[in-house]
LOTIVEX-331065 format. One record per residue: residue in three letters; residue number from 0; x, y, z of N, C-alpha, C in turn. Coordinates in Angstrom, 2 decimals. Example, Ala and Ser with C-alpha at 12.3 -4.5 7.8 and 13.67 -1.06 7.14 Angstrom:
<rs>
   code   pos      n.xx      n.yy      n.zz     ca.xx     ca.yy     ca.zz      c.xx      c.yy      c.zz
    ALA     0     13.19     -5.69      7.80     12.30     -4.50      7.80     13.20     -3.30      7.80
    SER     1     12.85     -2.25      7.08     13.67     -1.06      7.14     12.90      0.03      7.87
</rs>
This chain:
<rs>
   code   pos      n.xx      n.yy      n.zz     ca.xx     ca.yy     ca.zz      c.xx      c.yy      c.zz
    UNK     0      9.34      4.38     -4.25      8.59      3.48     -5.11      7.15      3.42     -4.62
    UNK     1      6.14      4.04     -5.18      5.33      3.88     -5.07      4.04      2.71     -5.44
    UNK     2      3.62      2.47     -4.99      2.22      1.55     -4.80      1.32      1.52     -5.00
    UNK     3      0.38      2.72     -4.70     -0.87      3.21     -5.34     -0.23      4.48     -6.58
    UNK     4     -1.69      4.67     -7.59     -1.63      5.27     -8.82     -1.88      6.95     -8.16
    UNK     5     -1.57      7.76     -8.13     -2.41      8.68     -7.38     -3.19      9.53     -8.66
    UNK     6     -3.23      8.75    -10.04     -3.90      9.41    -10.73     -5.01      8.67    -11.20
    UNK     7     -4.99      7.70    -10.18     -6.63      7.28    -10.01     -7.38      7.62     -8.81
    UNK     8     -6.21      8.07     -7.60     -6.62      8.40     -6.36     -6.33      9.77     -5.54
    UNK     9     -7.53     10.65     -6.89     -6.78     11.95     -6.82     -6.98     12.83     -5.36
    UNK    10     -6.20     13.43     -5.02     -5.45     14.02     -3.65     -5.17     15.55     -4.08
    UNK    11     -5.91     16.47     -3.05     -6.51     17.66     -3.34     -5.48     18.58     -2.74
    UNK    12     -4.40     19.24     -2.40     -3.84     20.38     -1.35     -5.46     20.31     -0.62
    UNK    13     -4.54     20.42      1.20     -5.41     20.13      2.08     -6.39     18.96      2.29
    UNK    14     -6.01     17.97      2.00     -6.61     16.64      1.98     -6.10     16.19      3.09
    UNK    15     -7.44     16.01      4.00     -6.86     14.47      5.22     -7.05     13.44      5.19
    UNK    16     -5.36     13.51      5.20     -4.87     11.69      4.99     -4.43     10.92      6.04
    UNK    17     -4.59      9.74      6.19     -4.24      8.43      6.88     -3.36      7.51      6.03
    UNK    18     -2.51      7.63      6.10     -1.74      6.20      6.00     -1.37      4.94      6.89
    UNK    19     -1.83      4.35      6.78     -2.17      3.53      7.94     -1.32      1.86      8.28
    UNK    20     -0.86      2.06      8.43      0.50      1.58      8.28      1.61      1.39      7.79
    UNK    21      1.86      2.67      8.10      3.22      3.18      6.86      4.38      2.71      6.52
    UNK    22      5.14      2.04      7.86      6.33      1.06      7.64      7.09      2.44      6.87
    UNK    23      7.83      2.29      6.22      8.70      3.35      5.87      8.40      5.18      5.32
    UNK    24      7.11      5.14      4.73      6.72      6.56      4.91      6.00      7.00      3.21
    UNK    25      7.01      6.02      2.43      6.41      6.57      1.08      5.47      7.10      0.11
    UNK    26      4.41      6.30      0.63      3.19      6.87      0.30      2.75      8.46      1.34
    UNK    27      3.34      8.46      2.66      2.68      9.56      3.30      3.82     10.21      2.85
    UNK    28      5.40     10.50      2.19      5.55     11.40      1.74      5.02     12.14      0.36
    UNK    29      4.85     10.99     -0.38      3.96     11.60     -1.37      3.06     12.49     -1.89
    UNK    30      1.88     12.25     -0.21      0.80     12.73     -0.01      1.43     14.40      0.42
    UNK    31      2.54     14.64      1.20      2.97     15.14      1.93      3.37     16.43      0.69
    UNK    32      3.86     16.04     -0.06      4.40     16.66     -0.96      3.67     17.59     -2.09
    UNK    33      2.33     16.61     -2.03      0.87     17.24     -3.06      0.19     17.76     -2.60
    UNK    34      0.75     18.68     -0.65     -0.04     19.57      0.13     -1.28     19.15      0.98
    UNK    35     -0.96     17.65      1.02     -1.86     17.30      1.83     -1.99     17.51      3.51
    UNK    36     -2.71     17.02      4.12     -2.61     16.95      5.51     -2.66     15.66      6.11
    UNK    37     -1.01     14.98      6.42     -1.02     13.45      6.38     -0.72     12.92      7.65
    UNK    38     -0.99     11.71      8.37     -1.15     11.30      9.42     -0.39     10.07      9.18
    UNK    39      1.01      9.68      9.38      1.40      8.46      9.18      1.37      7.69     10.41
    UNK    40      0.25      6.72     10.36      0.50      5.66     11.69      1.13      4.06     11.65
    UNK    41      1.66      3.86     12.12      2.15      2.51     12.32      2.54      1.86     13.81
    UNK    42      2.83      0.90     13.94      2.25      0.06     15.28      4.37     -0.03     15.83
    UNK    43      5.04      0.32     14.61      6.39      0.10     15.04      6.89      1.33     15.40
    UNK    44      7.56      1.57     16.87      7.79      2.84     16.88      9.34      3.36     16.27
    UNK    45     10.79      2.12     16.10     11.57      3.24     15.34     11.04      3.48     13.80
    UNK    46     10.09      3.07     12.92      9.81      3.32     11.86      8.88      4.31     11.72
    UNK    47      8.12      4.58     12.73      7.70      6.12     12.90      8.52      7.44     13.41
    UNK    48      9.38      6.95     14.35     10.64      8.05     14.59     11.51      8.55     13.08
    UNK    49     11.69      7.56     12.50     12.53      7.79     11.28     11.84      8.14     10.45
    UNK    50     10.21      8.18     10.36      9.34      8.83      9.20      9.18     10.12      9.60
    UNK    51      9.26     10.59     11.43      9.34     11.80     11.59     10.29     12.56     11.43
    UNK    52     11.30     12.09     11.23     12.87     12.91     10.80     12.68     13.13      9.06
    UNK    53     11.88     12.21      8.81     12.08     12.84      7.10     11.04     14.08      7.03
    UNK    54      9.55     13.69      7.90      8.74     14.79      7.84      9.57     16.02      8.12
    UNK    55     10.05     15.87      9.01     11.11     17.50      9.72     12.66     17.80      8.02
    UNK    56     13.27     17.03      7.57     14.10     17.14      6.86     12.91     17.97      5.63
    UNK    57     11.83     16.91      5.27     11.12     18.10      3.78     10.80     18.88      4.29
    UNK    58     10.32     19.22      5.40      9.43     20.66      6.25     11.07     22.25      5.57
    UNK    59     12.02     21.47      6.21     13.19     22.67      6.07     13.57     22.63      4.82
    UNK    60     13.56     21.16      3.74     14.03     21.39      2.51     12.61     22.14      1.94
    UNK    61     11.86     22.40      2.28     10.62     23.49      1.17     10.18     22.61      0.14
    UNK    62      9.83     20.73      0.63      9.72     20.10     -0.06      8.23     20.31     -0.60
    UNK    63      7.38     20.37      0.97      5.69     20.50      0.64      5.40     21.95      0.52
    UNK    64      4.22     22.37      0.55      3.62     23.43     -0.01      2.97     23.58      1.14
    UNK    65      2.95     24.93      1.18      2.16     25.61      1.86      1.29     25.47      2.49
    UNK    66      0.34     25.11      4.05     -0.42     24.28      4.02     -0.31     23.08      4.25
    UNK    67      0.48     22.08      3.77      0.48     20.98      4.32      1.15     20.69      5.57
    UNK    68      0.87     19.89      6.16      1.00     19.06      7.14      1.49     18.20      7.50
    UNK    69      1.87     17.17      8.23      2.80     15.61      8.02      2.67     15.63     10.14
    UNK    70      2.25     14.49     10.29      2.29     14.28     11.95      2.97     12.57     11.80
    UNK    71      3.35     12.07     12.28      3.87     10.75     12.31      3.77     10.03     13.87
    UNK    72      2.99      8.98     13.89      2.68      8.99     15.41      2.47      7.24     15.59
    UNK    73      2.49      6.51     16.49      2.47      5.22     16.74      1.02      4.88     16.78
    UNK    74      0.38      4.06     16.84     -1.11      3.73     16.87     -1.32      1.87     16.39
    UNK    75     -2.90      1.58     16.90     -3.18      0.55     16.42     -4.39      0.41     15.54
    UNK    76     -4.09     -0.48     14.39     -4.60     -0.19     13.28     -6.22     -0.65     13.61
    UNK    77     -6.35     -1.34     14.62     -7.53     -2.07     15.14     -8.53     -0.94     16.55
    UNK    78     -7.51      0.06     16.64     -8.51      0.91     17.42     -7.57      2.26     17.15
    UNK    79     -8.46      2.86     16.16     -7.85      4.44     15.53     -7.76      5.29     16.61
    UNK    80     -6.99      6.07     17.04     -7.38      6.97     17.85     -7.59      8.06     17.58
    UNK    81     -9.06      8.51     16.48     -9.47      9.44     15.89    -10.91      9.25     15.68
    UNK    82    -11.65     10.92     15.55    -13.08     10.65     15.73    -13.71      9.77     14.45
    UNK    83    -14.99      9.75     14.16    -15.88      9.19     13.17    -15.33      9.83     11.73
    UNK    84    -15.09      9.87     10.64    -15.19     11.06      9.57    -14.63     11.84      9.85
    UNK    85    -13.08     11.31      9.99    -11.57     12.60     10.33    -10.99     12.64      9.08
    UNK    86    -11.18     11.50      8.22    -10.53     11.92      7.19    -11.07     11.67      5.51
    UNK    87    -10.16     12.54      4.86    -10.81     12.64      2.88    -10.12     11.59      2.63
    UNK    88     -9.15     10.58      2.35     -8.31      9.57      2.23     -7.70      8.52      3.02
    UNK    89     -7.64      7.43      2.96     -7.33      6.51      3.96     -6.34      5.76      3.02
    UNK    90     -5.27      5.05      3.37     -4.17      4.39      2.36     -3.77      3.34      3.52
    UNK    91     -3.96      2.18      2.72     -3.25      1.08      3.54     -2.27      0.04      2.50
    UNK    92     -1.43      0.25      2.67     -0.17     -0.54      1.44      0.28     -1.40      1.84
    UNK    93      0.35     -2.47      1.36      0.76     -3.95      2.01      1.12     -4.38      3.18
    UNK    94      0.05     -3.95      4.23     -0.33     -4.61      5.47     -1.42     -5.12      5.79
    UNK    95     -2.33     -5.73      5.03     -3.98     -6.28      5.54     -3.49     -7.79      5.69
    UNK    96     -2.27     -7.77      4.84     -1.85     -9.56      4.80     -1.03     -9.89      6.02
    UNK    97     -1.24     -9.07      6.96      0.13     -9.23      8.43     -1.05     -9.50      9.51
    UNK    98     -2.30     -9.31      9.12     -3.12     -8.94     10.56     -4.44     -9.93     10.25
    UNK    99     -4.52    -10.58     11.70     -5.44    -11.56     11.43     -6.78    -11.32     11.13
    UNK   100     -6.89    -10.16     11.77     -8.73     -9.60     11.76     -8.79     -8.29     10.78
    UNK   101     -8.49     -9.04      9.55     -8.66     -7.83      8.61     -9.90     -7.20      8.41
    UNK   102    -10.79     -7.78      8.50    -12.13     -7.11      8.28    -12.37     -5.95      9.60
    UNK   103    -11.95     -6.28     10.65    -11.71     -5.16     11.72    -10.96     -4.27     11.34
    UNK   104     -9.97     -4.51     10.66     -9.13     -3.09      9.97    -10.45     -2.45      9.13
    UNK   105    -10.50     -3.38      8.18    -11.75     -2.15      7.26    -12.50     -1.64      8.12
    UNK   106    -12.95     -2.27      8.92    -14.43     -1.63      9.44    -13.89     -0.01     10.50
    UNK   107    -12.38      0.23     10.83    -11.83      1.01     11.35    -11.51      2.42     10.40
    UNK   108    -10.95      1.81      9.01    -10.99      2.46      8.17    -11.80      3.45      7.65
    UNK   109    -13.48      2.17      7.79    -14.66      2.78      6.81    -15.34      3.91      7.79
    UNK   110    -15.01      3.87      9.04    -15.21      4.51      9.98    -14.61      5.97     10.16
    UNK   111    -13.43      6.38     10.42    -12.63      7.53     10.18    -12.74      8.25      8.97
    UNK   112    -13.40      7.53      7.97    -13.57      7.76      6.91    -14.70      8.79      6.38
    UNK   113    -14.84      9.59      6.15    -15.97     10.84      5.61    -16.47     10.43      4.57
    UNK   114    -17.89     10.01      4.94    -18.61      9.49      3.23    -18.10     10.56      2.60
    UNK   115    -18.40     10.21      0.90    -17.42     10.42     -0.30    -16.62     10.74     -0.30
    UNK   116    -15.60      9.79      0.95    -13.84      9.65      0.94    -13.80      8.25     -0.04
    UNK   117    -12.33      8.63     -0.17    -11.65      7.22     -0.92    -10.62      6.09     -0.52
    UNK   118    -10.30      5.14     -0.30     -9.69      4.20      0.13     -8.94      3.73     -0.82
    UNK   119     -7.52      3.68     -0.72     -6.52      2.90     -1.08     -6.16      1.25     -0.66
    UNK   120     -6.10      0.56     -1.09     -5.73     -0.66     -0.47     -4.98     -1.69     -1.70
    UNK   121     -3.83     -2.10     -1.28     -2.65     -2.92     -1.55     -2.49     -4.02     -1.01
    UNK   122     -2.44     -5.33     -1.62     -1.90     -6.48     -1.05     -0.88     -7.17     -1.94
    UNK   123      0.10     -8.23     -1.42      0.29     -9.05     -2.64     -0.44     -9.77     -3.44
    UNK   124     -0.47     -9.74     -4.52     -0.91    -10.12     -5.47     -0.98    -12.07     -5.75
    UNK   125     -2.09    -12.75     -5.69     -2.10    -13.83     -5.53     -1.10    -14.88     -6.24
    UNK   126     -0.84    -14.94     -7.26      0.02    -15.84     -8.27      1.48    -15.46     -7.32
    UNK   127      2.08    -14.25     -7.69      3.32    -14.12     -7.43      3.89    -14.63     -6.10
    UNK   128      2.75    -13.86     -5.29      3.03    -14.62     -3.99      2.58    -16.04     -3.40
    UNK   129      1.75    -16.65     -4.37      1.70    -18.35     -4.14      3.16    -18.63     -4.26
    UNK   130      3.64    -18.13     -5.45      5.28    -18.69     -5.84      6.39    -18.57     -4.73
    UNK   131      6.13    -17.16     -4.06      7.17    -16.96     -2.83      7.04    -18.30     -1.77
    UNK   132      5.61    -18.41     -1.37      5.39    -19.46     -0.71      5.80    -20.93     -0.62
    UNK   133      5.59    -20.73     -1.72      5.95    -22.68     -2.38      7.60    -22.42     -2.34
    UNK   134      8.03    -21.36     -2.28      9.81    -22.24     -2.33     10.19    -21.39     -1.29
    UNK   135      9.67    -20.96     -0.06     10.58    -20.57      0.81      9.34    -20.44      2.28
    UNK   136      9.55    -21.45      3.17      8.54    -21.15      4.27      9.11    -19.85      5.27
    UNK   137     10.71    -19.75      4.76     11.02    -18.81      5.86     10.28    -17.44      5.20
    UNK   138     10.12    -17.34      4.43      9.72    -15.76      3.19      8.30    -15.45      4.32
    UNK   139      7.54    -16.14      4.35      6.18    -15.78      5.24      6.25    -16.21      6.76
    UNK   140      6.90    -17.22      7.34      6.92    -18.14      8.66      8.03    -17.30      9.78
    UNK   141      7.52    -15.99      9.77      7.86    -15.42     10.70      7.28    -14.27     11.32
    UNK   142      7.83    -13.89     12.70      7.12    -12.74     13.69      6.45    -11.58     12.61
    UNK   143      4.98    -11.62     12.66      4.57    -10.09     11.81      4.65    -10.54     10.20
    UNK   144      4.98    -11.73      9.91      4.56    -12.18      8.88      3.68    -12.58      7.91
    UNK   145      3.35    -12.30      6.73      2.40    -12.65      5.92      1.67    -13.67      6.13
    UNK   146      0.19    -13.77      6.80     -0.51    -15.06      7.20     -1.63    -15.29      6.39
    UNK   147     -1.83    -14.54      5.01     -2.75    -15.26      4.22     -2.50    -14.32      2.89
    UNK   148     -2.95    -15.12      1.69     -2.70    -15.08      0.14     -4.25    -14.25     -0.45
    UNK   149     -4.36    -13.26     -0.20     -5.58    -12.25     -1.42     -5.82    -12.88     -2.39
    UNK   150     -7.26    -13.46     -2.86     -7.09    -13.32     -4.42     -8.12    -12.09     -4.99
    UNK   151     -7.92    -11.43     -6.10     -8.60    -10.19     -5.75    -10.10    -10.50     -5.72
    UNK   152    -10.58    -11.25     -6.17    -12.02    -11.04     -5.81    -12.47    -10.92     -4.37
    UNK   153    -11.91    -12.09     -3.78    -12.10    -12.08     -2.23    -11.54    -10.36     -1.65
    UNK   154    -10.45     -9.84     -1.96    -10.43     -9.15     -1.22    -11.94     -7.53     -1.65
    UNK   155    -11.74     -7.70     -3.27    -13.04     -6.43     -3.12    -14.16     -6.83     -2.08
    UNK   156    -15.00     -8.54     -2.31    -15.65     -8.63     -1.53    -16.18     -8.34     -0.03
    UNK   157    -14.81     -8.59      0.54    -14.20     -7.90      1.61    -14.54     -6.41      1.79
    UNK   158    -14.34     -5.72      0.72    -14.39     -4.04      0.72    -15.34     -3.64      0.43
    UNK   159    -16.67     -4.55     -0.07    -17.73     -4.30     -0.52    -18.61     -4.90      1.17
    UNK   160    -18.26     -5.72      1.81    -19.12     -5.92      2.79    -18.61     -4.86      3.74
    UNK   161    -17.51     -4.32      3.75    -17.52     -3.47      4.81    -17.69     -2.31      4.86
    UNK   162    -18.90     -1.73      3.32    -19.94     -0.84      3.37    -19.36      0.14      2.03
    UNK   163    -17.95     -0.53      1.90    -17.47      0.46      0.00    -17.81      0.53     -0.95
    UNK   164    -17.61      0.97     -1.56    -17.88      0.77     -3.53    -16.66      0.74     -4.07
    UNK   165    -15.83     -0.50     -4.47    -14.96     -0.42     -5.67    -14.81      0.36     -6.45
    UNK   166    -14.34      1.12     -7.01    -14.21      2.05     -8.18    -13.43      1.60     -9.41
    UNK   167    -12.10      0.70     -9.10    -11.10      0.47     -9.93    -10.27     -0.81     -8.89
    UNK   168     -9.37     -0.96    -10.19     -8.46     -2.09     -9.33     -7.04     -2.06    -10.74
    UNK   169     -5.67     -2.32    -10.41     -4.68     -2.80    -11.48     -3.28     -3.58    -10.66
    UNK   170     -2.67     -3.56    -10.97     -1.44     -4.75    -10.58     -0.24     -3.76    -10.54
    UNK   171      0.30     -3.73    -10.23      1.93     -2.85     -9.74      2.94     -3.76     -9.31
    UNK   172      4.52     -3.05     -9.85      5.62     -3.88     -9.82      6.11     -5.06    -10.27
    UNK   173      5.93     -5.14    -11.75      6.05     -6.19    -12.29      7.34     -6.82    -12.31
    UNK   174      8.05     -5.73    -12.25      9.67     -5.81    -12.08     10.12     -6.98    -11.15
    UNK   175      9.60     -6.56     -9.75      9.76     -6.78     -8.44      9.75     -8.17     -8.21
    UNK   176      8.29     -9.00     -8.69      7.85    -10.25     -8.82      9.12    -11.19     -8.81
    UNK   177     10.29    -11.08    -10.15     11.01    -12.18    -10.10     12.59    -12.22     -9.32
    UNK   178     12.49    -10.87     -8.66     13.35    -10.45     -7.55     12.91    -11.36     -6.43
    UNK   179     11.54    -11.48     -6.00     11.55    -12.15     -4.91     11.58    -13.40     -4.66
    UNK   180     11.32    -14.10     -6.05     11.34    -15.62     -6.18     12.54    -16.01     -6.42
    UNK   181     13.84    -15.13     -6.67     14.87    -15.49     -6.97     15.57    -15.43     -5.26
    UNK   182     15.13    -14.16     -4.24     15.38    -14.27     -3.05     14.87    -15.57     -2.10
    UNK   183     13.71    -15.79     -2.85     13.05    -17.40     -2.13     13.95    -18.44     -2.65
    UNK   184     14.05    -18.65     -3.52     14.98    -19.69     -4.34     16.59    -19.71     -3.32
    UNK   185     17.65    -18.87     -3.04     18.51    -18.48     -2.57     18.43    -18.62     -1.48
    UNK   186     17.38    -18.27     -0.69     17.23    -17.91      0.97     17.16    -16.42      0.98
    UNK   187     15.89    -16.13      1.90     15.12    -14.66      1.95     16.00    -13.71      2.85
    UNK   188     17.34    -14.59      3.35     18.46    -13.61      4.26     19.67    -13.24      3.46
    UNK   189     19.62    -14.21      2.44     20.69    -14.35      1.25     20.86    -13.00      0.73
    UNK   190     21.14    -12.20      1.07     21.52    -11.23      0.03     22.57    -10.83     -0.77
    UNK   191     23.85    -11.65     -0.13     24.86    -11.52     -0.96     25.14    -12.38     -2.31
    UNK   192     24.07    -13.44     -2.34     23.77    -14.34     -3.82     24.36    -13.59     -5.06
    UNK   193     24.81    -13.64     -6.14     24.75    -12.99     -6.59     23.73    -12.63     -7.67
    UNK   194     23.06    -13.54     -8.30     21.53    -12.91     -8.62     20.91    -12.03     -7.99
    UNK   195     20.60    -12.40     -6.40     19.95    -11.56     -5.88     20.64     -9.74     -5.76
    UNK   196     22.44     -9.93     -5.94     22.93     -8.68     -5.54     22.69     -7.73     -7.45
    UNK   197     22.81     -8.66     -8.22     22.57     -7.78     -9.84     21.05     -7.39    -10.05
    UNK   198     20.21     -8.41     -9.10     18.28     -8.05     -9.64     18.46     -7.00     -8.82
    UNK   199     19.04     -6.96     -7.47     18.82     -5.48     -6.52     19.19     -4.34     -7.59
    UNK   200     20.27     -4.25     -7.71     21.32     -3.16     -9.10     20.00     -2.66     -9.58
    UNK   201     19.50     -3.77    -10.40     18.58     -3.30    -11.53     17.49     -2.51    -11.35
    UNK   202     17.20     -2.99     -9.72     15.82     -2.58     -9.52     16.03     -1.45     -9.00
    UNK   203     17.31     -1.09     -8.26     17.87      0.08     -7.54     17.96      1.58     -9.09
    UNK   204     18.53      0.77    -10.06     18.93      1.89    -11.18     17.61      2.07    -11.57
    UNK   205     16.53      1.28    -11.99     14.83      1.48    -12.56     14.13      2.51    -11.42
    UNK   206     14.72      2.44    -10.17     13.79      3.17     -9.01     14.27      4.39     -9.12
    UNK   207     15.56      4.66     -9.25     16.61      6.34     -9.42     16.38      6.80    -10.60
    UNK   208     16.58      5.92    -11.88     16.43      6.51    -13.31     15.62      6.53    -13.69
    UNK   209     14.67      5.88    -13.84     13.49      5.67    -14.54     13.58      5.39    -15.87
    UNK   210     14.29      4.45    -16.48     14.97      4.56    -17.68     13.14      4.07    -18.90
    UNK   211     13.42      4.31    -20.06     12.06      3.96    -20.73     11.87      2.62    -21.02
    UNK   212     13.04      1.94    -21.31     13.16      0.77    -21.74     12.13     -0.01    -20.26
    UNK   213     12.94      0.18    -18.95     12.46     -1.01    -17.63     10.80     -0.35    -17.90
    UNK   214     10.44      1.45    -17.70      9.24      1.61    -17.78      8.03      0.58    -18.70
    UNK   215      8.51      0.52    -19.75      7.86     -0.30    -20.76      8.09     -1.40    -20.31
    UNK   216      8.84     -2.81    -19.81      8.71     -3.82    -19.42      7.42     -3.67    -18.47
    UNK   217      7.86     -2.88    -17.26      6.94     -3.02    -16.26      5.64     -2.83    -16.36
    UNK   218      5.26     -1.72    -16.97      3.63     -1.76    -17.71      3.35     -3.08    -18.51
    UNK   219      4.29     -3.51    -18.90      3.84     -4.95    -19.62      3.72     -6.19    -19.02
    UNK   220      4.23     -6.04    -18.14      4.61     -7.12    -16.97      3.46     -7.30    -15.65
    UNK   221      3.11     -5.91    -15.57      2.01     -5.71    -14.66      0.77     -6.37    -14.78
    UNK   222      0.52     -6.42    -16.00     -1.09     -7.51    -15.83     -0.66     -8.99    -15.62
    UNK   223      0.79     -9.50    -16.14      0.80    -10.60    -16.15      1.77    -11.84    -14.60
    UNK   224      2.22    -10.49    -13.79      3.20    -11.09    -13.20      3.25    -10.11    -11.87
    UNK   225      2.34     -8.72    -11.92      2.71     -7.61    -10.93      2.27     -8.32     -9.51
    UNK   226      3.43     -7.98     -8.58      3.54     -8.30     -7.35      2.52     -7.95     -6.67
    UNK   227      1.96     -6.41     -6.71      0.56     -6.18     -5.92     -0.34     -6.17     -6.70
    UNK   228     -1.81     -6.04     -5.87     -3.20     -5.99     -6.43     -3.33     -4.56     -5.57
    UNK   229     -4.16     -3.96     -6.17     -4.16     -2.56     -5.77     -5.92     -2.32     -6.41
    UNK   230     -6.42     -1.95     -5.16     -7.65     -1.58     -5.20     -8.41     -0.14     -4.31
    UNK   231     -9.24      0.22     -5.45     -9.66      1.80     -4.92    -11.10      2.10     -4.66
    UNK   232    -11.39      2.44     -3.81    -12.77      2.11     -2.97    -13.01      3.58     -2.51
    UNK   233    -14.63      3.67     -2.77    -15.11      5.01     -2.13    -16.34      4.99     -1.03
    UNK   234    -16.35      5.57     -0.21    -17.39      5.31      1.27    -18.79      6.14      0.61
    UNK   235    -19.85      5.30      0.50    -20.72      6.12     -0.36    -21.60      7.18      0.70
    UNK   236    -22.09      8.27      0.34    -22.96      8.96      1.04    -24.17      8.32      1.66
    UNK   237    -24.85      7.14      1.41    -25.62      6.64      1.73    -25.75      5.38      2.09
    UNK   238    -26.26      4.65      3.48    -25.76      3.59      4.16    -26.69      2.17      3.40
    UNK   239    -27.28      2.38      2.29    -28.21      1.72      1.90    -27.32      0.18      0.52
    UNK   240    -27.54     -1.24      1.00    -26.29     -1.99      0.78    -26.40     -1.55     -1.05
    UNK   241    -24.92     -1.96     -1.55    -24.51     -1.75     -2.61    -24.43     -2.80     -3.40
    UNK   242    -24.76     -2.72     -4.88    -25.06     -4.26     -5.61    -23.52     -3.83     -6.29
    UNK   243    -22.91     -5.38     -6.08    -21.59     -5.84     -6.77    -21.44     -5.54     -8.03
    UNK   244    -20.06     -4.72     -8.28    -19.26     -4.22     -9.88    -18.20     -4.94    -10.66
    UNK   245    -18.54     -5.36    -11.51    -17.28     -5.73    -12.25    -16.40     -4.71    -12.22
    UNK   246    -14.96     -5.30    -11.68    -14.08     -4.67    -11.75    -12.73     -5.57    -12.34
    UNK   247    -12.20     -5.25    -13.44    -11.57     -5.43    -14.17     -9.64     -6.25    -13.76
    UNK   248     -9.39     -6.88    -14.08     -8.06     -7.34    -13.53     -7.88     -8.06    -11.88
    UNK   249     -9.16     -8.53    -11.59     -9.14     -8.93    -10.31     -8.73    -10.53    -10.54
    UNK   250     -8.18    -10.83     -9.57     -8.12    -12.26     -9.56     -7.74    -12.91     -8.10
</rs>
């Protein structure tokens, strides 16, 4: 299940990528797959061991192409261990909301980053996740837990002081949204509820099938209810400050 659009965040065979806190791998298999050259880091080390067993499983299934690459390695998101302008793409998917000094993440980001690279960035989405909040303190009130609510303006602002240009922005997983308020409602350990075990079903058969009917909900659902905010940012060639863009669907 993917997170970012990659047909707004187009990715070249031979593209170096960062995913930067990958937690399970998805986006860097993605990348992995469209011949890129991908770097999955994250701060947990069995979730990088197990992203390196899938890198090694597509390497022998002849999943990627020719050329690509896949390294999977532990790191901290607050001190890269890579030079100035290592990479064409940087992807960070719903982790800026776990870490207190987010603007130190960007500024790590904008850094590794090769003017006229592009930046991915994902958070939850403000409404949906006010709602998680308000009915469940355990949903955020724990180790590595969600310690603050995006609303999108604040966060472009954010991406605009730490030297980007916005390009675009849209909402993803509309589906998802009333899965989690029904897990807050229940208890966020609850999984055997049975709401929570038929919304899993659903969301499990929409993620395998892709059926047209859920497709069409979810595009419809997305401006009004989508779980993330998803924003796409480019490092401009020139260090000279940038005057603020309307960008569309922020909130």
């Amino acid at each position: 299940m993917l997170t970012v659009d990659f047909s707004r965040f187009p990715l070249a065979p031979g593209d170096r990528v960062l995913d930067l806190g990958c937690g399970a791998g998805r986006h860097a298999f993605e990348c992995y797959r469209r011949g890129a050259q991908v770097v999955a880091l994250d701060r947990n080390g069995d979730e990088i061991r197990e992203v390196a067993r899938w890198f090694a499983a597509m390497e022998e299934a002849g999943e990627a192409p020719a050329g690509a690459t896949a390294t999977a390695m532990e790191g901290d998101a607050l001190s890269l261990p890579f030079p100035d302008d290592s990479f064409d793409r940087v992807i960070i998917s719903e982790v800026m909301e776990h870490i207190p000094d987010d603007k130190g993440v960007l500024a790590e980001m904008v850094r590794v980053l090769r003017p006229g690279g592009l930046i991915a960035i994902t958070v939850p989405r403000y409404l949906p996740e006010k709602i998680c909040w308000a009915l469940s303190d355990a949903y955020h009130e724990v180790e590595g837990g969600h310690i603050r609510i995006y609303r999108g303006d604040e966060l472009l602002g954010k991406i605009r002081e730490a030297g980007l240009r916005p390009y675009g922005t849209h909402h993803a997983h509309g589906l998802h949204s009333p899965y989690w308020w029904i897990k807050c409602a229940v208890g966020v350990d609850n999984d055997q509820a049975l709401p929570v075990k038929l919304y899993h079903q659903l969301l499990v058969w929409d993620i395998m099938k892709k059926p047209l009917a859920t497709r069409v909900a979810e595009q419809a659902l997305n401006p009004l209810i989508g779980k993330s905010f998803v924003a796409y940012a480019a490092k401009p060639h020139t260090a000279k400050p940038l005057a603020p863009e309307a960008e569309a669907e922020a909130e």
